[in-house]
N, C-alpha and C positions, 0 to 999 in steps of 0.2 A: 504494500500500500504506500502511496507516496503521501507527502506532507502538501498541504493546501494552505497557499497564500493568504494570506489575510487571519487564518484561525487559529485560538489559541488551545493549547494542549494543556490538561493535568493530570500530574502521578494520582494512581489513585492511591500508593503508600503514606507520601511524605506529603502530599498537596501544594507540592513546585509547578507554577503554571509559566511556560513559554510561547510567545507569540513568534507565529513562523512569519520571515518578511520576505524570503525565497523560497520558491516551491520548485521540490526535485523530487527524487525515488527515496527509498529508506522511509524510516520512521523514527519519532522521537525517543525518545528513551529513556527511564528514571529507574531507582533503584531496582535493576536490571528484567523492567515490566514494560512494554510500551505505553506510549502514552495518551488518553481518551482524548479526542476530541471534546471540548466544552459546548453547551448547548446557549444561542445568545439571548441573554437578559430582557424581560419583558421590560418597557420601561413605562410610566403611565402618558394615558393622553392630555396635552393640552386643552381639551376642549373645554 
């Protein structure tokens, strides 16, 4: 699985989160797990 631009990653061990700013092949990597994709934050609406 490759790493997607823009998205941030965290360990689900230690709760180290990385944002990837280049997108290639591989995968992230934290005390030796890959690492989740994060899901983005609802944020409220202005209306």
């Amino acid at each position: 699985m490759s790493n997607q631009l823009g998205k941030r990653y965290q360990c689900e061990k230690c709760g180290s989160e990385v944002l990837c700013i280049k997108a290639g092949e591989g995968e992230a990597v934290c005390c030796g797990v890959p690492m989740q994709v994060m899901q983005p934050k609802v944020l409220p609406s202005a209306d």
